[in-house]
C-alpha positions, 0 to 999 in steps of 0.5 A: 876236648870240647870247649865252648865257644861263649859262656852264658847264663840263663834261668833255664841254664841256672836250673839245669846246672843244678841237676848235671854231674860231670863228664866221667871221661874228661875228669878222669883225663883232668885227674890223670893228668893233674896227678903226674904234675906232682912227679913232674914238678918234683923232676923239673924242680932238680933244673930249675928255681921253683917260681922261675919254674912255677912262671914259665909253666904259666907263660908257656901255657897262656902263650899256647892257648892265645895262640889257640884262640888267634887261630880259632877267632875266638872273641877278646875280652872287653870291658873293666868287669871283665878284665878286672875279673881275669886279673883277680883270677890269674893272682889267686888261681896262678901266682898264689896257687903255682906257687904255693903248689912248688914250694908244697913239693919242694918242702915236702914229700910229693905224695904229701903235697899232691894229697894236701894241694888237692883239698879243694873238694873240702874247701869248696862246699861251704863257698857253693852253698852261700854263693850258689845255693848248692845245699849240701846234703847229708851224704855230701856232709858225710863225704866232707868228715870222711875226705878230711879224716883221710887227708889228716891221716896222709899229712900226718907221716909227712910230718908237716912244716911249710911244704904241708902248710903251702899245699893247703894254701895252694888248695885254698887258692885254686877253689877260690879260682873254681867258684870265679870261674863261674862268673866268667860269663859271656867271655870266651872260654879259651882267651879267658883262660889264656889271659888269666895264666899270662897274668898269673905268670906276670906275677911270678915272674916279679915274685921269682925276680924279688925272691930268686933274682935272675933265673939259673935253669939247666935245660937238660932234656928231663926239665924240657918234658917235665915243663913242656908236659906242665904247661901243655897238659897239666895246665892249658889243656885241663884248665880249660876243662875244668872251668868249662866243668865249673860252669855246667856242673855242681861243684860239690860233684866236680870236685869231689873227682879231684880226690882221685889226683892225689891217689894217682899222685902217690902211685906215681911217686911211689914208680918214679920217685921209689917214694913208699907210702906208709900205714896211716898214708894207706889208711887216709888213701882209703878214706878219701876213696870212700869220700870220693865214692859217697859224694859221686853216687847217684842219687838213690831212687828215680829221677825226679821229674816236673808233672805238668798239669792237666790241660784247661777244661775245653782244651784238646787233648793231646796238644803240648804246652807250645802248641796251646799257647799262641803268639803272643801270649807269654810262651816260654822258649828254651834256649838250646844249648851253646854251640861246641867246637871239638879240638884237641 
């Protein structure tokens, strides 16, 4: 996996932000992986109380990338905009989220709760366009009917109730986490990420405490991997990921890949849980398969592209715009892209 060793902001990086689309490999692992969380937190929660399980999925997962960062000498946090931002964070993106995310698959079916926790591509194109400009355009709007059309259609047989209700809100909870994941800039990418889950697992923890009182977990062999798989894959390594992608890509594109989690959720459910999926859930599964395909189509035509004028009369031909302007008089440098380290 390739994580950035600092987070910037420039014009120039604001500009070319606009024009990226994600990288199809990562989200398709990013998705993957999310989708077989489902599976896992329903197996997981037959061994343990749901935010006691929700907080070590957190702790466990912070702890790995801390210890990751140590290793590396990654840059620590400093200042109370930078603290107070992670704090922010690990509340709404952690402790709302996980466990609003349990309990939608503890009151409900998984491939409900997967489709319903995975919303964030609807919730997230109104809060891009007024906080970051990304106008939605008419095949994104189409996208938006139609991906809602489809969730309706798969929340409709699961009948509902409090399991729906907190998927939606775990939904709610990890698109606020997206769109504060941009503003992590100049703080280091992996110990951002770690304190942000050590925090949120804070917060679990004093929930669970206040809710389920003194954890009573059986650490049989099938909650082991389901946890060790939670925290080292579902959440450590794709968070990463996915705020690295948040910060390069427009989000209306970078979410719209998570419509494929909820797909591979239910598949999963339906091998490892014999959970059958009904007539209206097929039909919203194609629906949000349409939606997924109209927002992640390349743009119809060619490129566009920024014409340069011609140079000024008595100008040689031939010379590019650095090399016309001289030292000193106002040349505009571009600044190459931030170093990338290659881990795993």
């Amino acid at each position: 996996m390739d994580v950035p060793v600092g987070l910037t902001a420039s014009a120039t990086g604001a500009v070319a932000e606009e024009t990226r689309r994600p990288k199809a490999l990562r989200m398709l692992w990013i998705t993957a992986a999310w989708g077989a969380c489902f599976v896992a937190i329903e197996w997981g929660l037959r061994d343990a109380p749901l935010l006691w399980f929700a907080a070590l999925r957190a702790l466990i997962a912070g702890a790995a990338l801390l210890a990751l960062g140590a290793a590396w000498h990654r840059p620590v946090p400093r200042g109370w905009r930078a603290w107070g931002l992670i704090t922010v964070l690990g509340l709404v993106n952690v402790t709302v989220a996980f466990a609003a995310m349990f309990g939608g698959v503890a009151g409900g079916a998984t491939g409900t709760a997967a489709v319903l926790a995975n919303a964030q591509p609807l919730l997230i194109l109104l809060p891009a366009w007024y906080f970051y400009g990304e106008r939605l355009s008419p095949r994104t709007s189409a996208a938006l009917v139609v991906g809602f059309a489809g969730l309706v259609a798969v929340a409709l047989p699961g009948g509902g109730g409090s399991g729906a209700a907190l998927s939606l809100l775990s939904a709610a909870a990890v698109t606020a986490g997206t769109l504060l994941s941009r503003r992590l800039t100049g703080l280091d990418l992996v110990t951002a990420t770690a304190w942000h889950l050590l925090i949120g697992a804070a917060g679990l923890m004093m929930l669970a405490a206040a809710v389920e009182g003194s954890p009573v977990i059986l650490w049989s062999p099938r909650f082991t991997l389901s946890l060790a798989f939670l925290a080292l894959v579902g959440t450590a390594a794709t968070t990463v990921a996915w705020f690295a992608e948040a910060r390069r890509s427009r989000l209306d594109t970078l979410t719209a890949w998570t419509f494929l989690t909820p797909v591979l959720g239910i598949a999963l459910a339906s091998v490892a849980l014999g959970e059958r999926p009904g007539g209206w859930t097929a039909v919203g599964l194609l629906a949000v398969l349409a939606a997924m395909w109209i927002a992640l189509r390349p743009p119809a035509g060619p490129p566009r592209t920024r014409r340069l004028s011609a140079p000024p009369t008595g100008e040689p031909h031939g010379q590019s715009p650095e090399q016309r302007v001289g030292p000193g008089q106002g040349a505009v440098k571009i600044r190459p892209p931030g170093r990338v380290l290659s881990g795993s």
